[in-house]
C-alpha positions in Angstrom: 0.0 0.0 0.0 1.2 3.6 -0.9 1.9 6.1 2.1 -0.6 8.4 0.0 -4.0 6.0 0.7 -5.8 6.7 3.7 -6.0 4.2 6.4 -8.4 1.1 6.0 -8.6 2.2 2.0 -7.4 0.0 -0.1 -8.5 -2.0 -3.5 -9.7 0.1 -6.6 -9.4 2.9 -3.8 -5.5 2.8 -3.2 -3.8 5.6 -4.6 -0.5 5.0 -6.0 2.1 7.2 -7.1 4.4 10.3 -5.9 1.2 13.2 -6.1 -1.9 13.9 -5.7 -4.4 13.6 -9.3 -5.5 16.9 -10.4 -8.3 18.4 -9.6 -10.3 20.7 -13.1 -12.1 24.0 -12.3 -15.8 23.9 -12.7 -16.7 24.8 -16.2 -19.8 27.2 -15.0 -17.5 29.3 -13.3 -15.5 30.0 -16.1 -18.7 30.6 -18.1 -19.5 33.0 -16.5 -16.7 35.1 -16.1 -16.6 35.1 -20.0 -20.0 36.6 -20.2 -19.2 39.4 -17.5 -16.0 39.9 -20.0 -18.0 40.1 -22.8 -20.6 42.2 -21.6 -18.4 45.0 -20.6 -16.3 45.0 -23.7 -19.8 45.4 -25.7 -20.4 48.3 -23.2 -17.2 49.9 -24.3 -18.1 49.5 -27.7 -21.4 50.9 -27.6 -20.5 54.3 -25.8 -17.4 54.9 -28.4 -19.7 54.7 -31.2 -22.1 56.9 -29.8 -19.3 59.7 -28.7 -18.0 59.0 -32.6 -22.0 59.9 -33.6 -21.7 63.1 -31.4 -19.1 64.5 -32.5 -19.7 63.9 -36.2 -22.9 66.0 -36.0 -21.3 68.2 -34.1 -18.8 68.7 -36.7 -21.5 69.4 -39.5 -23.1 72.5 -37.4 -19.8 74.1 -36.7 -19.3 73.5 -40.7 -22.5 74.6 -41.4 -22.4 77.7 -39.4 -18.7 78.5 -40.7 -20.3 78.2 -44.5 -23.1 80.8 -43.8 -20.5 82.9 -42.3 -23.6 85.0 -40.5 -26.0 82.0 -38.9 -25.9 79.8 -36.4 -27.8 76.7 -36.8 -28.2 76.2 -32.4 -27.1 77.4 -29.2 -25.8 75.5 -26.4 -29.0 73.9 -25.3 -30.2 73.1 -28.7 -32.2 75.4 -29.2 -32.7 77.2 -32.9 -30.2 80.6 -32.1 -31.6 84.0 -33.0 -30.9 85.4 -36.1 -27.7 86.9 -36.8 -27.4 91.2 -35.7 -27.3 93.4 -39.1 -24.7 96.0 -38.8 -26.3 99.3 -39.7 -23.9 100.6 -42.7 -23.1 104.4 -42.3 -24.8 106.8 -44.4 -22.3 108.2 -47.9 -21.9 112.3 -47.5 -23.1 112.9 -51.5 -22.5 116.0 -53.5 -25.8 118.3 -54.2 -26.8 118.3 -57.6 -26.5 122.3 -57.2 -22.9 121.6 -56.2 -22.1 119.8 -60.0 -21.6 121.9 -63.2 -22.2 119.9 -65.8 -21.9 120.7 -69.5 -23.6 118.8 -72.0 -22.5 117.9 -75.4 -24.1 116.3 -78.5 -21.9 113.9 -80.5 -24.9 112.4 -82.3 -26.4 113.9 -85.5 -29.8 114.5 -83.6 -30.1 118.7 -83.4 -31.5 120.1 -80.3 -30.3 117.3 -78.3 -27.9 118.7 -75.6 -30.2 121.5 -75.4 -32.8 119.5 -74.2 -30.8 117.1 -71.9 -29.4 120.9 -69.8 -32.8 122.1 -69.6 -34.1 119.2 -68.1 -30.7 118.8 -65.8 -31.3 122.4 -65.0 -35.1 121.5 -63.5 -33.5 118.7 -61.3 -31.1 120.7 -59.9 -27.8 120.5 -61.6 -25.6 123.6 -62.5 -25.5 123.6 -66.1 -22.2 125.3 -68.0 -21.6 125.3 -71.6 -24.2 123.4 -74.1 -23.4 122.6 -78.1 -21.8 120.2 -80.1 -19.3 117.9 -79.0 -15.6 118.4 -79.5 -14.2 117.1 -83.3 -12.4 114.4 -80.7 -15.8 113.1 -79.8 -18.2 114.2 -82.7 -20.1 111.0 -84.3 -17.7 108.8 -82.0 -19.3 107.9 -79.3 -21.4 104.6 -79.9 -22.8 104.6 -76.0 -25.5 106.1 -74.3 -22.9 108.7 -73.0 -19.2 109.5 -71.6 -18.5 111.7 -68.2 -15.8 113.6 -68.9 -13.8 115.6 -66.1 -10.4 116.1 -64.2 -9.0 113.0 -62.6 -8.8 115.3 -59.1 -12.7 115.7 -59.7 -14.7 113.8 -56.4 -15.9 110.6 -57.9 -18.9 110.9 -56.2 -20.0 113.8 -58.5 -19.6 111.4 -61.0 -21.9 109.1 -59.3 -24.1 111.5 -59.0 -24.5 112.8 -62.5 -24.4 108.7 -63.4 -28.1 108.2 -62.2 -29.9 110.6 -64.6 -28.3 108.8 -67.4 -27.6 105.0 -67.1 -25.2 103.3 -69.5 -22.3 106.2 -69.4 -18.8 105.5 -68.9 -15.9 107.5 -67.3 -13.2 109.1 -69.0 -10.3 112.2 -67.8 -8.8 114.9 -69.0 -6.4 117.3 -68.8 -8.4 120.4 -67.2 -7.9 121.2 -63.8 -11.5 122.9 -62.9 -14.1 120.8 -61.3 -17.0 120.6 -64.1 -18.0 117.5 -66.0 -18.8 117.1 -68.8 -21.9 114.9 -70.7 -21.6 114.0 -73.9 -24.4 112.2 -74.9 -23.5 109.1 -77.6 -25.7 107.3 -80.3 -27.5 105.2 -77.9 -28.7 107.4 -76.2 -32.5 108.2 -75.9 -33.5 109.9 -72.6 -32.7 110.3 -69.5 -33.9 108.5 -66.6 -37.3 109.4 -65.3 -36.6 111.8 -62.0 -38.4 108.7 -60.4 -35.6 106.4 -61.3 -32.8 108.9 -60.7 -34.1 109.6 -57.1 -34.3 106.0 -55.9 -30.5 105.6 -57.6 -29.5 108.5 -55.6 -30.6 107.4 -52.5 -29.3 104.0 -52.9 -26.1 105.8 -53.3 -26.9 107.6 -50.3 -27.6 104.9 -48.1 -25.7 101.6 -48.8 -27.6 98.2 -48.0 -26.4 97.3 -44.5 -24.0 94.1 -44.0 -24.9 91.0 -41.9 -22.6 90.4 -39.3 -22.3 86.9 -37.8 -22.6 86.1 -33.7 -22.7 83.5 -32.5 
């Protein structure tokens, strides 16, 4: 009998050999420490993807705000924001028309014409210099509606001015040094703009659409 059997054991019962058999851990044991493994790495999973979710529609309103450039699509608590503030622009100091002396030139073969045009400038408030024929520079050569002519130290905003009783004019300079302009009215041209029109252009001029300004 081996010194490892118990007393009064013997038989099918003796143990023999130098150790002890080896005893297996109980299979539900292990189980279940798998599923408590598993269940947390799912956990961990699950609230990744939904910080990834977050932040990629967080990421489209910033980009949608930056691409307006003046709205915000929400504020903090999710709420639609207010519209974005409109900056009041600052009203442009214009010339009178009685400031401006214009004088008006005919380069077309129509008689009469710059006659007509200085009267009715005259009635709308413009100073009105010389009135004829257009210089032999100009005569029969200018295919527009009209050309202001003037010195290049002349305030552009007189040229502004005089623009919005004749649309279609371009801008040309001179050598003169005096402040007067000159119109010299071209082979498309067929009237002024009603006083109607030229107000409402005037005090567009006047009062610039204001600019939306973003905050957020």
């Amino acid at each position: 009998m081996s010194m490892l059997t118990p007393p009064g054991m013997g038989g099918k019962y003796r143990v023999t050999g130098a150790a002890y058999p080896r005893m297996s851990r109980p299979r539900r044991r292990r189980r279940i420490v798998l599923a408590v493994l598993g269940a947390v790495v799912a956990l961990g999973l699950l609230g990744y993807g939904t910080l990834q979710l977050v932040d990629v529609f967080r990421g489209d309103e910033k980009k949608t705000a930056a691409g307006t450039g003046t709205d915000c699509v929400q504020d903090k608590q999710g709420k639609p924001a207010a519209p974005a503030a409109v900056s009041k622009a600052p009203a442009v100091a214009l010339p009178k028309p009685g400031q401006i002396t214009v004088n008006v030139y005919n380069a077309t073969p129509r008689s009469g014409l710059a006659k007509a045009v200085g009267d009715e400038l005259r009635k709308r408030g413009f100073v009105i210099g010389k009135v004829g024929n257009a210089p032999a520079d100009f005569d029969k050569k200018v295919p527009g509606a009209g050309i202001l002519l003037g010195s290049p130290r002349t305030d552009k905003a007189a040229y502004s001015v005089l623009g919005t009783q004749l649309a279609g004019t371009t801008q040309q300079t001179d050598a003169r040094e005096s402040a007067d302009i000159d119109l010299i009215l071209g082979d498309a041209f067929k009237a002024l703009s009603t006083k109607e029109d030229a107000d409402k252009a005037l005090a567009v001029l006047a009062n610039p659409a204001p600019a939306p300004s973003a905050k957020c």
